[in-house]
N, C-alpha and C positions, 0 to 999 in steps of 0.2 A: 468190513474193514476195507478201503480203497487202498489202490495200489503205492501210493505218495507213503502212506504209515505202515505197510508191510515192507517197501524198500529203507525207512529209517530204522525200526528192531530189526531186520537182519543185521544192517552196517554197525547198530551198538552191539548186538550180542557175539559179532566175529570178530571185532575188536577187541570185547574185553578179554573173550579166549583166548586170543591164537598172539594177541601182540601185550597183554598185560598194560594197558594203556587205561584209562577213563574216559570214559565217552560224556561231554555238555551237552546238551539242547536242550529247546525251547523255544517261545514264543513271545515276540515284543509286538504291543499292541498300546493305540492310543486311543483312548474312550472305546476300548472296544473292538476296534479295525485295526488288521496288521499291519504294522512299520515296516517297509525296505530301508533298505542301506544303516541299519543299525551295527556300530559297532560293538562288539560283544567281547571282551579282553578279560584275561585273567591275571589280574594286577601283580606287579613285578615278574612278569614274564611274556615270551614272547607268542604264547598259545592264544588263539581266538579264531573270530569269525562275524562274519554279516550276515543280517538278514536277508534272508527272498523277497517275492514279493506276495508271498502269504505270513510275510513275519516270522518265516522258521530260519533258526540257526542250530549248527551242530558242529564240533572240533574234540582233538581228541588232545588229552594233556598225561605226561608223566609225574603231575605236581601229585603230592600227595598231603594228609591233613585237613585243616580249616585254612580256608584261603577267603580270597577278598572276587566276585565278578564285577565288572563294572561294564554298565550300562552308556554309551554316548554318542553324540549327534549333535552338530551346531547347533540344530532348531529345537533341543527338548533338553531340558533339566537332565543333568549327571544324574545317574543312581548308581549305590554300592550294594550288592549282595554277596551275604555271606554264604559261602555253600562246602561241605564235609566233603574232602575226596580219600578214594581206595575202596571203600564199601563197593561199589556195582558203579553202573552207569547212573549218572546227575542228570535230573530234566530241573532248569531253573527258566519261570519265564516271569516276564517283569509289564507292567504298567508305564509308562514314561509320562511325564509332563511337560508341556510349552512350556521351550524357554524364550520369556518375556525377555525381550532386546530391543532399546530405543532407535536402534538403527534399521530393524524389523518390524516394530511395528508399523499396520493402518496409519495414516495422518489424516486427523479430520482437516478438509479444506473446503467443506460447503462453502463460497462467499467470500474466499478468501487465498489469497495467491501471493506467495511469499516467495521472498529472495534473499533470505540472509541465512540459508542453513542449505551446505553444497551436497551432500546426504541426500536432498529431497530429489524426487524425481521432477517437481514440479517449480524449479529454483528460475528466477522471470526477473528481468530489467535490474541487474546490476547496476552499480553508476558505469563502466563501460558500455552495458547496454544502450544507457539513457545517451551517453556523448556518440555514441555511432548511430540512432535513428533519425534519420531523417526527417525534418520537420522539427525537430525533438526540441533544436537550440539550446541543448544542452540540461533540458527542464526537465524535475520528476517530476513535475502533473501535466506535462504536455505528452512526454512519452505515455502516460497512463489513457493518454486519449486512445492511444492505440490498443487497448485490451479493451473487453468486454464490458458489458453494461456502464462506458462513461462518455458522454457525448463531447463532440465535436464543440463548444464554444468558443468565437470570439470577441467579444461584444465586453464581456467582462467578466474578471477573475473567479478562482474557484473551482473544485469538482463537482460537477454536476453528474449523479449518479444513479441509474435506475429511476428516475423519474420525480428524482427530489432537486431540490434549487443546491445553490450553490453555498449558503451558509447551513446546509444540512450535514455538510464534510467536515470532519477535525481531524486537526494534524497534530501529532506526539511527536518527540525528541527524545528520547530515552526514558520514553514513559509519561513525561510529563508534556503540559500542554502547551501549542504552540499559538497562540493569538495572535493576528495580521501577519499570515504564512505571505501572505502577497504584500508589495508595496504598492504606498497610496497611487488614487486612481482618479481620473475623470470619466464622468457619464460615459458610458462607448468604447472605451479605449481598454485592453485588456491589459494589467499590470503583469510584472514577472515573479515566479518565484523568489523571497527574500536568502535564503538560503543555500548553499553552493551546494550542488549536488556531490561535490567529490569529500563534504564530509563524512558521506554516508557509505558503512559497507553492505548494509542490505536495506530493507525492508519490508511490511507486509499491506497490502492493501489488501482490506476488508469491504468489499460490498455489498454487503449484508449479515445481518447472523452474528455481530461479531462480540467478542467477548466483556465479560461482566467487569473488568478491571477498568472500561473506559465509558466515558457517558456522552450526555448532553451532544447529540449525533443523530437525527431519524435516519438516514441513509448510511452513511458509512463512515471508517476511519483510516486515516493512514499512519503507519507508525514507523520511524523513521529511528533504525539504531548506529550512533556515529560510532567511529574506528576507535581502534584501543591506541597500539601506537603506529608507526610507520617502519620501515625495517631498518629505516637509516638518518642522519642528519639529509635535507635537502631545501633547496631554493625553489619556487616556483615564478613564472613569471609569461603573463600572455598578451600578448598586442594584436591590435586590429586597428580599422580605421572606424569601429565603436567604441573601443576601451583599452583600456592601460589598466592591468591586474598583478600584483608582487605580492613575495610576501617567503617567509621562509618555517620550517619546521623545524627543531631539533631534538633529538633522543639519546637518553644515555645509553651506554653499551651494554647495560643491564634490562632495557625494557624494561623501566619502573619510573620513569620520569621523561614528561616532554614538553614542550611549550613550542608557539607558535600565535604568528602573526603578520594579518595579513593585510593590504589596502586595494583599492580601486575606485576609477571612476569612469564612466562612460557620457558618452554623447553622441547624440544622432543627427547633429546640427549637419554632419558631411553627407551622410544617405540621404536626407532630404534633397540635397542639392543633387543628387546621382541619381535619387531614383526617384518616380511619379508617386505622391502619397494621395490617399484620397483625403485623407487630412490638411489643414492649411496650419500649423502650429506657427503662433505668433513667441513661443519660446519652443523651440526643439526640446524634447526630454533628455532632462542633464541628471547622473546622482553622482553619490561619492557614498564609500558605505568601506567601513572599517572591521576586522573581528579580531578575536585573540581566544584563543583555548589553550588549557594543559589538563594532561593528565597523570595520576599520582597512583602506581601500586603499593597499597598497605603491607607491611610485615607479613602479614598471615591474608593474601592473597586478594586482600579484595580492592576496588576497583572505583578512585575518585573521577570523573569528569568534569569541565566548567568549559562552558561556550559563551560570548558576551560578542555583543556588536551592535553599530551604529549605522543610522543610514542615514542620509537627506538625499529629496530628489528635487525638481522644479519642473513643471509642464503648460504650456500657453496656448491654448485653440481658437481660432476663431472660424467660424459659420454662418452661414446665413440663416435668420431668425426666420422660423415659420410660424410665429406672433405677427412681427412685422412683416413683410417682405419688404427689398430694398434695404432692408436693415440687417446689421451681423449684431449677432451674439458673440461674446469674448469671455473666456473660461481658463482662471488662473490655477493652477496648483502649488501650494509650499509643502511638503510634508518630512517629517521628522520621526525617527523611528530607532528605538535601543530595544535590547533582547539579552536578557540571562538564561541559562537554563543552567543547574547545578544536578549533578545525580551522583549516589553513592551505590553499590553494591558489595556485601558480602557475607560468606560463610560461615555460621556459627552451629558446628556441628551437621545436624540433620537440615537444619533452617538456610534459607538464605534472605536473606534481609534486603530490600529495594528503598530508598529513601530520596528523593526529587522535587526540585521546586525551580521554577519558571516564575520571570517578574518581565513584563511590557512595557514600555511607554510607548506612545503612537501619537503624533499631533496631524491633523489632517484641517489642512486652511484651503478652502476653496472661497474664492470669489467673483464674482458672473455682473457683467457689464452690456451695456445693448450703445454700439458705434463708440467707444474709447470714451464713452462721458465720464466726465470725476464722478458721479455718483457713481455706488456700485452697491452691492446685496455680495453679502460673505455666507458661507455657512463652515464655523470654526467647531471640529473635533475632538476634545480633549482626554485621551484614556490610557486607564491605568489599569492593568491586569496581575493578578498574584496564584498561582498554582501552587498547593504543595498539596506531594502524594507520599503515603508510605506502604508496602507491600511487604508481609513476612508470606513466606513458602514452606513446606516441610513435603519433602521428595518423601514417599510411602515406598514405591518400589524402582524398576527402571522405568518405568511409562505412565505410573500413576502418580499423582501432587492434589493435595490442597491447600488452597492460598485465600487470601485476606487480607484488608488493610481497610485503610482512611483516605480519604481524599477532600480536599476545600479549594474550594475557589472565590476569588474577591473580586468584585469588578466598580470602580468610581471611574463616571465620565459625567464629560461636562460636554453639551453642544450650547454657542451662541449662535444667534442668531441677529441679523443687522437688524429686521423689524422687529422684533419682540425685544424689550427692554430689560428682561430679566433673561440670564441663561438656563436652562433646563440641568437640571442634576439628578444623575441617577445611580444608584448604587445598589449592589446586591451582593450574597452574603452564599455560596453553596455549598453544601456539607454534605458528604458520600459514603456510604460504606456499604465493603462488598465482598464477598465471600463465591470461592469456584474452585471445583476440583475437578480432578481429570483421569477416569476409572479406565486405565486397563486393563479389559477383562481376558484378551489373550494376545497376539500378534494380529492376530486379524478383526478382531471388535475393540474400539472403544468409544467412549462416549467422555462429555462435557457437560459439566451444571454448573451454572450459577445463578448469584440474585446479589440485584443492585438495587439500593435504595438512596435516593437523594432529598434531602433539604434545601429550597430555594425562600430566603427572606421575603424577596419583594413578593413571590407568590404563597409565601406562607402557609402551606403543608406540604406532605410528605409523596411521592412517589412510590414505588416499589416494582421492579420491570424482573422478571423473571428469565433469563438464558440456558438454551437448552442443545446441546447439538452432538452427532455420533456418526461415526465411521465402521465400514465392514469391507473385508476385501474377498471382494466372488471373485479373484482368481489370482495368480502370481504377477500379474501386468493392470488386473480391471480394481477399482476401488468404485464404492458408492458411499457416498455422505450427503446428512441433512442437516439442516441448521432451523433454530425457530428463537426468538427475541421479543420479548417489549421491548421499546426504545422511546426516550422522555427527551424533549427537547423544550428549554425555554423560550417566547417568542421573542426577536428580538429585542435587543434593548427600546429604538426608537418609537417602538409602540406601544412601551409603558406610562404612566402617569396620566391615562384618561379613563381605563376602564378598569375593573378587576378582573386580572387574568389568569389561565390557568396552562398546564401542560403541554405541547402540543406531544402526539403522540401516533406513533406508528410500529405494528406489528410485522416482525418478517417472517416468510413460510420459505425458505430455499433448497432445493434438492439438487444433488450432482453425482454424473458418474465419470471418471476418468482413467484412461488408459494409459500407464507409460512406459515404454518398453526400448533401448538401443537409440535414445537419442532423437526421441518423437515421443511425442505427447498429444491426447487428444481429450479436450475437456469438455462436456454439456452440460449445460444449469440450466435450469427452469428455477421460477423465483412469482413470490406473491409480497404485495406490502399491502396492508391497509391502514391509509391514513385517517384520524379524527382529532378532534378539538381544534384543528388549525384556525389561524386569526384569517377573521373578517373585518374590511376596515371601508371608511368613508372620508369624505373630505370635509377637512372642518379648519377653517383658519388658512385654507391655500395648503395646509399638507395633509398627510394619508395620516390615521389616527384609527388604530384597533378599536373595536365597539361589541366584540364579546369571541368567542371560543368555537364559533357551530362549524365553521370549515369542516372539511372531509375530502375523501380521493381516495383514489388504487392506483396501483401500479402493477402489470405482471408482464413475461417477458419469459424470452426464451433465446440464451446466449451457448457461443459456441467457440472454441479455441484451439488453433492448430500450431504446435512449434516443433520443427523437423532440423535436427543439425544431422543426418545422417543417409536421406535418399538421396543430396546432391550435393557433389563434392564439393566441400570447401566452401558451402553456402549454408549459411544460417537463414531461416523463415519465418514467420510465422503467421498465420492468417485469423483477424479473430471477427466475427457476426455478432450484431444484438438487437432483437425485436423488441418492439417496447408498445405496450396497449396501455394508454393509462389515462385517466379523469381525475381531475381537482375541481374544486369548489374552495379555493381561499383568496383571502386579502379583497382585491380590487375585483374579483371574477365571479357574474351575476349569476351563472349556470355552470355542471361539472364540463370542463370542458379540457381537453389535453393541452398539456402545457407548454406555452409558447416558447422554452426555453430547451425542449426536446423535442425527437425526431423517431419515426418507426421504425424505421430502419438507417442501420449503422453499419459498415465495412470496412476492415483497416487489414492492410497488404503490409508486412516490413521485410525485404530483403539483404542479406547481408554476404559482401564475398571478399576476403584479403588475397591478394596476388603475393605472394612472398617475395618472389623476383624481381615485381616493381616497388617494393615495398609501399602498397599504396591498397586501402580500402574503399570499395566501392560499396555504398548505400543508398535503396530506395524505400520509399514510402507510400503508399497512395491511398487515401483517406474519401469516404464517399457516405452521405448523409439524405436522405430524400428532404423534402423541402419542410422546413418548422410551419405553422401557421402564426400568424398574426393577429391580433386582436387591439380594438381603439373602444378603450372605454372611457366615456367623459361623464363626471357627475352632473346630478339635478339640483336645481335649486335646495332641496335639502340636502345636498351632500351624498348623495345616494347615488352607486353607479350604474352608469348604461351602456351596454354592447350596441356601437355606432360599427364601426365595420370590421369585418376579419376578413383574411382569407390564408394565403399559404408560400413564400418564398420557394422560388427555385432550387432543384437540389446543388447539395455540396459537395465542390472535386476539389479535390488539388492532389499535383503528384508531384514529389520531394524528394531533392539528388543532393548527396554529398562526397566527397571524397575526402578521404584521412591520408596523408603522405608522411611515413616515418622514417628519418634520410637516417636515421643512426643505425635502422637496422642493420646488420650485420658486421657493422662495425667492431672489433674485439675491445674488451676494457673501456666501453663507452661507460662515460660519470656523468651522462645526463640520456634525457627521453625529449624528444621532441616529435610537436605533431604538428602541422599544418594542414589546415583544415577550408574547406569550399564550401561552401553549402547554397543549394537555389530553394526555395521555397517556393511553391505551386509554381514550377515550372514552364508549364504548357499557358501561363495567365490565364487561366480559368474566372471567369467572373463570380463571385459568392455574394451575399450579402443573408444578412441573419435576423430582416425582421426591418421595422418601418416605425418609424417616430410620427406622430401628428399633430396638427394645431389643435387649442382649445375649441376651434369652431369646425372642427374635421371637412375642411375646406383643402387645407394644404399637408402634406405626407414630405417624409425625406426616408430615402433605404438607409440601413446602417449595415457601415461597408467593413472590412477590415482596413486597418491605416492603410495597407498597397496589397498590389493583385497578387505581385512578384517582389520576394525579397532575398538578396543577394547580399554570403558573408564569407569573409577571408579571414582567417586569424591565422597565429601561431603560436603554441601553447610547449614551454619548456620546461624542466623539471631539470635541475643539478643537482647529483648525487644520488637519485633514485632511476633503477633503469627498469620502467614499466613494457619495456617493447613485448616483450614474449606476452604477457599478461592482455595487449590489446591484440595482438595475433591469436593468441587461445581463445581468445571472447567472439572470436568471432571463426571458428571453425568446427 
């Protein structure tokens, strides 16, 4: 007998003698191992005790009878025992269970990095985030340049992601799908997001791994959830010498009804003249783009949204022809663009119910001229797009769900074309269902399953991709999660109607470990993809034309993320790396060769500091990319292609300075928010360019540059009625 258990019987057995009291103890243990700090209370009264840290407790009570112990702890399930007192001394000892807490549990985040739940430790680019980084202009896929595994493009629109193209990304709206996220484009010229970032209160970008609810993606998704209401009625309204933006919100005093609507139009006809473009636009890019939303709370809580909007843009290039030389090429844009997205959510007992449908139009008119002659060659884009999703849910506990639903997609587009006398028509038909649940097995393990299966007409059978992914947390700051995916994507539209095609398809293997502890975060992913079935195409009739399925590729890569609001004061950071090894073999590319639209290495710096005194934020950026290679491939007489020359562009800087000036700060009973804003983009004029265009007879090259080296903006952005001050001060301390 050790001395620890002869000091506990002497103290019960001089107790019961000499004081007439009842002596407790015992032993709380989880799977086994002793609990400290357990409370140990004798229900409706004020007798008890805690554990050690061998799990022993001991107190002395005057209760007598059958009473109630009660067992408790934030982290473990209440227990109640019942126990007899006045007989002798009571030894009562107990078992405890995890208690499962959704604010305690693991979160898987293999691949995936979210910002619309303020709970996470890992909560990344707000819409503040995105209006105060530098370079950012205000964009969520530009800001997203700045996190890991998404490269640096500017040449043309799109996420380009771990080593997939740019139509491998799909963007969601409250679930449902977003078709032409960007507005129309010309060859070279990189379009902007269609979208205002300040509908959005979070988001999650998935770069890999990502869930069974969303499809037709090989690389990633981004899923974009808009605001419920606003806190107040308010006006908005932002000038520059780009654009004129108005528009107003209002909300009843109940938060159950609001509506809003908003106008703008921009023009860059005056920066052309201020500033050196490497562009010559014979129309400066002009749009006007309209939207209106409301949202409606049901009786019994649930939760209608509707977003609608309209765009037209107009853009005019001309260049000098490297067909001709001494000749220019001239390159017209008209494009046209409406967007619905409708979503409903709510609660019917255990279930929550998701129901959503998205509808497009897009006209996209290009027309290409050589020296302003009246002839000219058009290529007209005619599409219609229709989403509808429905999702039911049934919550099992606090951290585990399974879910289910339907998904379809519709797509009719017409392209004409000036030489071909008939226009091309194309249409398809996709049918989805998918099924995922979400197993918490305790606060520090769980896991993810699912399986998605889709229906494509024009390729007429079935798919079936399998999601797989789970989390574990080695310690109170460290987490590890992995992620594994099929992923189906159809090839695009344009290179339907000559061959039979089928899937393209890509497998993801992603692991990560992250630390986050006091205001710093530290994230490492390692990531594998294996690409197969991708199109391969040749030349037939002067355009590119798929000719069967055998492409292939990898990708792998090793990404890293640093975000610290707490070593330096009053400075927000964050530092994110991505190594990228990767081989293709599709479309127009003779041999696996790494792809000309990504980089091996990636670097991206954001710093952030608000001066409260001068009420004024200062933001830096500095973005750095080793040089893309190049590739000139021209076909053979039959159409078949050949690697004429490659090589490798210079690497990519630029570093990018803003300033935020809020004059209302500390102003008392301010009824508006105002920001005035600077912004320089690659500051230092840094020279980039992203790659090299060539003649059919690879005699003559042109670099493709960004429109200017250095771009320089001044707005000012007002808000009556809503006083957002404090909320951009906190975002950035």
């Amino acid at each position: 007998m050790n001395t620890k258990t002869i000091a506990l019987a002497t103290f019960i057995f001089i107790s019961h003698l000499f004081f007439g009291q009842t002596a407790i103890s015992g032993q709380v243990t989880f799977k086994g191992k002793p609990l400290k700090e357990i409370s140990v209370t004798l229900k409706d009264s004020y007798d008890g005790a805690t554990t050690d840290t061998d799990g022993n407790y001991v107190f002395e009570t005057n209760e007598s009878g059958t009473r109630v112990l009660i067992f408790s702890s934030p982290h473990f399930m209440e227990i109640e025992k019942e126990v007899r007192l006045g007989a002798g001394p009571v030894k009562v000892s107990a078992e405890l269970k995890e208690q499962i807490s959704e604010i305690a549990a693991v979160v898987i985040s293999a691949g995936s990095i979210e910002a619309s739940d303020r709970r996470r430790a890992n909560v990344l680019l707000t819409p503040l985030d995105i209006y105060t980084t530098a370079g950012a202009n205000g964009q969520v896929t530009a800001a997203l340049e700045t996190l890991p595994g998404v490269q640096k493009i500017g040449e043309t629109e799109g996420l380009f992601v771990r080593g997939g193209t740019g139509t491998e990304t799909k963007f969601f709206m409250d679930g449902n799908l977003v078709n032409n996220f960007f507005a129309n484009s010309v060859p070279g010229i990189k379009s902007m997001d269609r979208l205002n970032t300040s509908l959005f209160k979070g988001n999650v970008f998935s770069s890999g791994g990502y869930s069974a609810l969303y499809g037709q993606a090989l690389s990633s998704v981004l899923l974009l959830e808009s605001i419920d209401f606003q806190e107040r009625n308010s006006v908005d309204v932002a000038l520059s010498p780009l654009f004129l933006n108005g528009g107003f919100q209002r909300v009843d005093a109940e938060k159950t009804r609001s509506f809003g609507i908003s106008a703008g139009y921009s023009n860059l006809g005056l920066m052309t003249r201020l500033i050196q473009f490497n562009n010559h636009f014979t129309k400066a890019p002009e749009s006007f783009g309209t939207n209106l939303n409301f949202r409606f709370k049901t009786p019994r809580g649930g939760m209608l949204k509707y977003y609608g909007s309209f765009d037209k843009n107009k853009i005019g290039l001309e260049q000098e022809s490297l067909e001709s030389p001494g000749q220019t090429e001239n390159t017209a844009l008209k494009g046209k663009n409406t967007f619905h997205n409708l979503s409903f959510r709510q609660k019917m007992g255990s279930y929550v119910m998701d129901l959503g449908s998205s509808f497009t139009y897009n006209l996209s008119d290009l027309s290409f001229n050589l020296n302003h002659q009246n002839s000219e060659n058009s290529l007209v884009v005619t599409s219609r797009y229709l989403n509808a999703k429905a999702t039911l849910e049934r919550r099992i506990n606090r951290i585990s769900a399974v879910r289910g639903g339907l998904e379809y997609n519709e797509t009719w587009e017409t392209t004409e074309v000036s030489a071909q006398a008939f226009p091309y028509q194309f249409n398809d038909k996709i049918t989805s269902v998918f099924a995922e649940t979400d197993i918490g097995l305790s606060n520090d393990l769980s896991a993810k399953a699912g399986l998605r299966a889709e229906y494509s007409s024009v390729i007429g059978n079935w798919n079936v991709a399998p999601r797989f992914a789970m989390a574990y947390r080695l310690s109170k700051t460290l987490t590890s999660s992995l992620a594994y995916g099929v992923f189906y994507q159809n090839p695009e539209n344009k290179f339907f109607g000559h061959k039979p095609l089928d899937y393209q398809q890509a497998t993801h293997y992603v692991f990560q470990v992250q630390q986050s502890a006091q205001g710093r975060s530290l994230r490492l992913e390692a990531f594998y993809k294996d690409y197969s079935d991708l199109i391969k195409t040749k030349l037939e009739d002067h355009r590119a034309v798929a000719v069967n399925n055998f492409g292939s590729g990898y990708a792998k890569g090793i990404e890293l993320y640093w975000r610290d609001k707490a070593s330096l004061k009053n400075i927000d950071y964050w530092i994110s790396y991505s190594f990228l090894d990767s081989k293709r073999e599709f479309q127009n590319y003779t041999q696996p060769l790494f792809p000309d639209f990504a980089a091996k290495h990636n670097l991206s710096v954001v710093a952030k500091k608000f001066v409260t005194e001068w009420k004024t934020g200062f933001n830096f950026s500095y973005t750095y990319a080793s040089g893309r290679p190049y590739y000139d491939f021209q076909p053979d007489s039959a159409g078949n292609y050949q690697l004429r020359h490659s090589g490798k562009t210079r690497e990519y800087n630029a570093l990018n300075f803003s300033i935020n000036y809020l004059p209302n700060l500390g102003k008392k009973d301010s009824k508006s928010f105002t920001v005035i804003v600077l912004a320089i983009n690659n500051m230092l004029n840094q020279s980039n360019n992203y790659g090299y265009q060539f003649s059919s007879d690879g005699e003559r090259s042109r670099a493709i540059l960004p429109s200017t080296k250095t771009f320089v903006f001044i707005g000012a952005f007002i808000s009556f009625g809503v006083d957002r001050t404090q909320d951009a001060i906190n975002s950035n301390l």
